[in-house]
N, C-alpha and C positions, 0 to 999 in steps of 0.2 A: 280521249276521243271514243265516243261509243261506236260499238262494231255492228255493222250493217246488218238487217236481221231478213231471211225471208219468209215471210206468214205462209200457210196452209188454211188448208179446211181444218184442221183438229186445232182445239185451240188449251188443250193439255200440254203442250209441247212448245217449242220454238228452238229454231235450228239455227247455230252460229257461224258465221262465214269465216272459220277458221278450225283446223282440224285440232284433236287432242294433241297430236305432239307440236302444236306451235303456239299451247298454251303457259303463261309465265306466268309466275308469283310476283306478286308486287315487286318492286324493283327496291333495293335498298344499298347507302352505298357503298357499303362492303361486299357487296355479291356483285358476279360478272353473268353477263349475257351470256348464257347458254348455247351451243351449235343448236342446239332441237329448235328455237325460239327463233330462229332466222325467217325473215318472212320473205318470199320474192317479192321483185319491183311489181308496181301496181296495185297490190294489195295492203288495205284500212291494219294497223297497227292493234294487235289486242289493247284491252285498256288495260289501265297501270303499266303500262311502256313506255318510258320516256322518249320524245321524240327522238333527242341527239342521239340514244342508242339507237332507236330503230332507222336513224337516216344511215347509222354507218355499217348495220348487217349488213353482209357481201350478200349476192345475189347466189339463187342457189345453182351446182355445176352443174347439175344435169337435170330436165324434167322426170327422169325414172322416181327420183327420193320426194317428189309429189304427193302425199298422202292423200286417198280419196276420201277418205272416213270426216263427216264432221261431227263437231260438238252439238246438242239435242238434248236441252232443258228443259227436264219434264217439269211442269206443273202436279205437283203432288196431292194438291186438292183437286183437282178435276180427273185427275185415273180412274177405273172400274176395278174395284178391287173383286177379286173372283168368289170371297166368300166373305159374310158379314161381319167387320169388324168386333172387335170384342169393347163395351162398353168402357172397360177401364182404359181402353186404348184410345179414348176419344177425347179431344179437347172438349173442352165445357164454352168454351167460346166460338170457336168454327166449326162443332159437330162434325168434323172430322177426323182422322188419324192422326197425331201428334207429327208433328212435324222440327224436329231439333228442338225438343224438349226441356223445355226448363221447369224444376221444382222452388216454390216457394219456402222460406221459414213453418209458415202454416201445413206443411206437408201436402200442397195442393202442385198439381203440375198442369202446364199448360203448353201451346206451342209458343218458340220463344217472339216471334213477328208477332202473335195474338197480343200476348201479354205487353209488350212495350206500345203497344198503341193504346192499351185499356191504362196503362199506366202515365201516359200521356191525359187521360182526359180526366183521371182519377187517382192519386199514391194510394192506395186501397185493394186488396186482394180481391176481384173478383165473385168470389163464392163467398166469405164470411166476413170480407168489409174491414179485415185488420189492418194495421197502416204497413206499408214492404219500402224498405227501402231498396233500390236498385244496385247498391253494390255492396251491402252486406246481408240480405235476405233471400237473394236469389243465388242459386247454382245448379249446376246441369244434373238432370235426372240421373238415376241409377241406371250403370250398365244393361242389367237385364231389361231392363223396360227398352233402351236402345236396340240389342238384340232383336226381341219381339215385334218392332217394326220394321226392319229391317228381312224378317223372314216373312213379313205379310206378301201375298201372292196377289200379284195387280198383270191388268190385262194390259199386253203392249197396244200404245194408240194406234198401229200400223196395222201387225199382223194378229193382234186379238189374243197372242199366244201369253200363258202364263209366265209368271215372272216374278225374281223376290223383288220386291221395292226400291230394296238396297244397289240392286246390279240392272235397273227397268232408264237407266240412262247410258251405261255402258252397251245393254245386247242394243238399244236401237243405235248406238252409231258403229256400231264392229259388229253386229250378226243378224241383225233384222233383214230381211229379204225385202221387207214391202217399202224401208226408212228410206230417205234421200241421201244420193251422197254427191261428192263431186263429179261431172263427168269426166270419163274419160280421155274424153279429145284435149282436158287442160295438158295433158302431157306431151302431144301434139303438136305440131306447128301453127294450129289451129288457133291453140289455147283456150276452149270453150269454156266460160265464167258460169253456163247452166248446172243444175243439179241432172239425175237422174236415178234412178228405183236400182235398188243393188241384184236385186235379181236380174236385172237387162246390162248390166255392164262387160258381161262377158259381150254383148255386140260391138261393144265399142261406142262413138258418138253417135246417137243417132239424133241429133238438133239439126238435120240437113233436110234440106226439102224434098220433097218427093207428090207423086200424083196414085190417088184411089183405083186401083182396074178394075172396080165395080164402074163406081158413077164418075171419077177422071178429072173429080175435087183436087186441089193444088194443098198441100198440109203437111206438117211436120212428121219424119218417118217414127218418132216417138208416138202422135196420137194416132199412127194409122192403125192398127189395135182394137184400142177402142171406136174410134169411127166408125169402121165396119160392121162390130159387133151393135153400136148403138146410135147413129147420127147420120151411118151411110143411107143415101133415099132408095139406093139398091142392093140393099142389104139384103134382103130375101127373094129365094125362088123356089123353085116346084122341083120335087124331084121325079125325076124320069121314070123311074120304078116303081114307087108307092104312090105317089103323089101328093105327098106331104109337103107343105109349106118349112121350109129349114132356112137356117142362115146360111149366106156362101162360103163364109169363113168356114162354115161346118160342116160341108158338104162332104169332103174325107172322112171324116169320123162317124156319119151318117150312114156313108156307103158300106162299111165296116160291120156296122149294126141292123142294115137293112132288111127287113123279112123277105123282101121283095127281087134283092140283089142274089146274079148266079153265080154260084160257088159250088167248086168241085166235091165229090165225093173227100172222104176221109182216109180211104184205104186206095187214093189214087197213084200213089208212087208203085205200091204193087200192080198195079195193072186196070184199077177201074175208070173208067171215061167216061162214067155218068154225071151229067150236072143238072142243079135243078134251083129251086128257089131256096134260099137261108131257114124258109120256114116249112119246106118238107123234106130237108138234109135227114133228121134224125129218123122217121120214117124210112127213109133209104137207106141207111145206115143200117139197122134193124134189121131187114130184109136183104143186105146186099151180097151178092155170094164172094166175094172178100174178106168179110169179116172175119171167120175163123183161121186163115193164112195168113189175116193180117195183125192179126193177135200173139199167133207161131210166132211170125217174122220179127215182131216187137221183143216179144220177151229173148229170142235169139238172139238179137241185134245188142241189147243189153247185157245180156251174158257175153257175150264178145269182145264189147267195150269190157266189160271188168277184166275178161282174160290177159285182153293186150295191155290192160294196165297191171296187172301180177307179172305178164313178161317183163315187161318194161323196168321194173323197179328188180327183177331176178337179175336182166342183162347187166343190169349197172351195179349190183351186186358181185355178179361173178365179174364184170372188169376191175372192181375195186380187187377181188381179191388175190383175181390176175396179178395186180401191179405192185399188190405187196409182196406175194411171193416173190417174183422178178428182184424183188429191194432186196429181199433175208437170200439169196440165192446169187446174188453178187454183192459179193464181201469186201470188193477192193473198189468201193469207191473211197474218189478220196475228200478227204476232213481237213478242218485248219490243222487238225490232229489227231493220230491216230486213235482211237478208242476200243478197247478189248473188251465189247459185253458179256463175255464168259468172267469177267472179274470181277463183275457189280453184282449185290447180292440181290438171290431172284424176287425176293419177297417184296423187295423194297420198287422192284419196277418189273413184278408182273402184269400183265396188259390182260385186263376183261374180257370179253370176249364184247362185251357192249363198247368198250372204250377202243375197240379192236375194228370195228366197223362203223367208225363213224365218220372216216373224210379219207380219202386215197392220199399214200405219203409216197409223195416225188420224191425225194432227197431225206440223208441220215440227219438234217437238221427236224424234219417234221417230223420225224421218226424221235425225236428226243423232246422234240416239242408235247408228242401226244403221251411219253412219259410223265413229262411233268405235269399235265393235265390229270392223268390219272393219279399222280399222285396227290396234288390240290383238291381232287374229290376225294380220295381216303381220310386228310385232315377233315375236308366239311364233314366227312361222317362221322368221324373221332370226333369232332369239336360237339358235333349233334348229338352224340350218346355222352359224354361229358355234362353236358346241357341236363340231360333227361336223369343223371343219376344226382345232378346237385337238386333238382326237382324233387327227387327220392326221397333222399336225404334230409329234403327239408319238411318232406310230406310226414316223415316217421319220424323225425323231432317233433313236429308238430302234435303228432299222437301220441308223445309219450309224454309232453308236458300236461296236456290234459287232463290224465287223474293226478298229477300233482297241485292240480289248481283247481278242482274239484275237492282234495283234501285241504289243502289251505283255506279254502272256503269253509267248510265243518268244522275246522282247528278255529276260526275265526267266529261263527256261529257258538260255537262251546263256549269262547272265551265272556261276549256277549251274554251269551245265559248265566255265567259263572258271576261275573259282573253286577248283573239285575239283583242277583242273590244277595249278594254282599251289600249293596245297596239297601237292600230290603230289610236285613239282618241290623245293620249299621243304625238304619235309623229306629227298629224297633229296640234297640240297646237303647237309645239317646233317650225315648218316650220315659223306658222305665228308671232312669237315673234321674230324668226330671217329675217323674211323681214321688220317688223316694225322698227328694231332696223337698218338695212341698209338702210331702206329710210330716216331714221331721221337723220343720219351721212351724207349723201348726200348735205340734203337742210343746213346745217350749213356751208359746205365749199361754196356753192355759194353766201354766203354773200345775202346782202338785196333784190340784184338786179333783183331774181326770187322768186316770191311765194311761201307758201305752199302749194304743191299740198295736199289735203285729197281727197282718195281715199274711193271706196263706200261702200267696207267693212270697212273699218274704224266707220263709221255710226252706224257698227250693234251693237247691246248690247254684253257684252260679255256674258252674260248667255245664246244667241240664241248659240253662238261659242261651247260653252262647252257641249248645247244640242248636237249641229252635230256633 
């Protein structure tokens, strides 16, 4: 059964008439119905809930566990995203932001709602027309590209406020000020099935009727608000003092700001009784013979306050250490067991002077309590300089493998060049073993008739050869 939806003005959005915690996963029949999933009597069953289960949730036992919060599915192509998307982030089909992204074989991505309907009218990729099959050429985009959507910044439909994409469905139904939620009189005897704006919930219901005390219109104490501000027929008046035309709604706020309204002097708590208009206060001010006494009196008045607050924190100081003394100064109270702290060594439960004034000790248990407190801070600081010398230690291993790996490097460099050589060597040997062996092939087919020529390296030693 589909759940009953109610429309707005924005049409990015639509709000579900059932909260997040009384949403379910498909039903299957090894999973059991949830406590969360319980819906009260009279209210439309989420879909995918089988009836027989939702005829037999109990009713819930109290209206307190009523969540106000509803569900608000935003439309992700219609948001205002706050800065212009980046061109690789766009669908090729909806010109918009990718929306659960799927990549093709052909390395092309698209959103996945796009692509299954272009593949309904076409098996063929979109962009270069190759043929895709739907279950083995498609699969979901890469991580980071989900990421990168997910940190796009989009304006809430409500309050305009920025927001990741990712979490622009959770802040409107748990922290939008401007979103709908349940009212609150459903929890009520009431039971009001209306929504209302989360910033006015702290009033309570207000779907009751009520009458205008401008014009004495009959209307909902929700739009009396706005009426006044924008539908009342007496909505505007004159004001007394200026004579500006203002709203009545805004007539306090008005008065506040008026140039025209009398307001007393500034230095009137000292003694002055001048009043005048808002807009030649500061004139009189200037001029008033208060001002210098009452400038004295200010900065007096605050050195004051700071004093009584330095006593304030001495007295509670010197009672602290009233009550310790009072403690080390009777020695017979008594213990589950005797304790002799002349036999515990001093080092091991000497008391700071910081750790010495920090809480006033009633009794020999908090007195051993703030023992062991200081002594749990000695460990964290032993443990802390422990910390910082394996850091050392590893900072000057570090520096001393260094030029060892800087020499390995040159040792490796040498062997390299040593290498090139022999190479070079090697094959300049092979050249001259294979022209010796072709000139000696030579002079054997010409028979006796021509000489041995020996040539002049021929002559040389071969250890000069093997030098070069």
């Amino acid at each position: 059964m589909p759940r009953p939806t109610a429309s707005r003005s924005f049409q990015s959005y639509r709000i579900e008439n059932f909260s997040s915690d009384e949403f379910i996963e498909p039903f299957s029949p090894t999973s059991q119905v949830s406590p969360t999933s319980q819906v009260s009597p009279g209210r439309t069953a989420p879909p995918n809930t089988p009836s027989s289960e939702f005829s037999k949730s109990p009713p819930r036992s109290s209206h307190s566990q009523i969540d106000l919060n509803l569900v608000h599915n935003v439309d992700l192509r219609a948001v205002t995203y706050k800065s212009p998307v980046e061109e690789n982030l766009i669908c090729a089909i909806c010109r918009c932001a990718f929306i659960n992204p799927i990549t093709t074989s052909c390395q092309h991505t698209f959103c996945s709602e796009c692509l299954n309907d272009a593949l309904l009218h076409s098996p063929t990729c979109p962009i270069d027309r190759s043929l895709l099959n739907k279950e083995l050429d498609l699969s979901q985009a890469p991580r980071i590209v989900q990421n990168q959507l997910d940190n796009l910044k989009v304006l809430c439909p409500c309050c305009q406020a920025p927001v990741s994409r990712s979490m622009i469905s959770n802040h409107m139904s748990k922290y939008c000020q401007e979103s709908l939620i349940r009212c609150p009189g459903i929890k009520t005897e009431k039971k009001c099935p209306l929504h209302i704006q989360r910033k006015l919930s702290h009033q309570g219901c207000l779907h009751y009727d009520t009458s205008c005390p401008d014009c004495g219109e009959s209307l909902l104490q929700l739009d009396l608000p706005c009426h006044r501000e924008n539908l009342c027929k007496a909505r505007h008046c004159v004001c007394e003092k200026c004579g500006i035309d203002i709203l009545r709604v805004q007539k306090n706020d008005h008065i506040k700001e008026c140039t025209e309204a009398e307001v007393c002097c500034k230095w009137e708590e000292y003694g002055c009784s001048h009043q005048c208009a808002r807009k030649d206060l500061q004139a009189h001010i200037d001029c008033c013979n208060f001002r210098f006494f009452g400038k004295m009196a200010g900065g007096l008045r605050d050195e004051i306050d700071h004093l009584r607050s330095d006593v304030r924190i001495l007295t509670e100081t010197n009672q602290l250490q009233e009550r310790r003394i009072k403690f080390l100064e009777s020695g017979s109270r008594q213990f589950d067991r005797p304790i002799d702290y002349s036999d515990l060594p001093l080092q091991s439960f000497s008391v700071s002077p910081e750790a010495a004034s920090t809480e006033p000790l009633n009794s020999g248990h908090e007195y051993l309590l703030s023992l062991l407190e200081h002594q749990e801070s000695k460990l964290s600081q032993l443990s802390a300089g422990m910390t910082e010398l394996e850091a050392k230690q590893t900072t000057m291993l570090f520096n001393e493998t260094i030029p060892i790996k800087n020499e390995l490097a040159e040792i490796r460099s040498l062997q390299q060049t040593a290498s090139m050589h022999i190479r070079w060597l090697m094959a300049f040997r092979i050249r001259e073993n294979s022209r010796r062996t072709g000139a000696g092939s030579g002079s054997n087919g010409e028979g006796s008739e021509s000489p041995l020529v020996r040539r002049p390296s021929d002559s040389v030693p071969r250890d000069i050869i093997t030098k070069l």
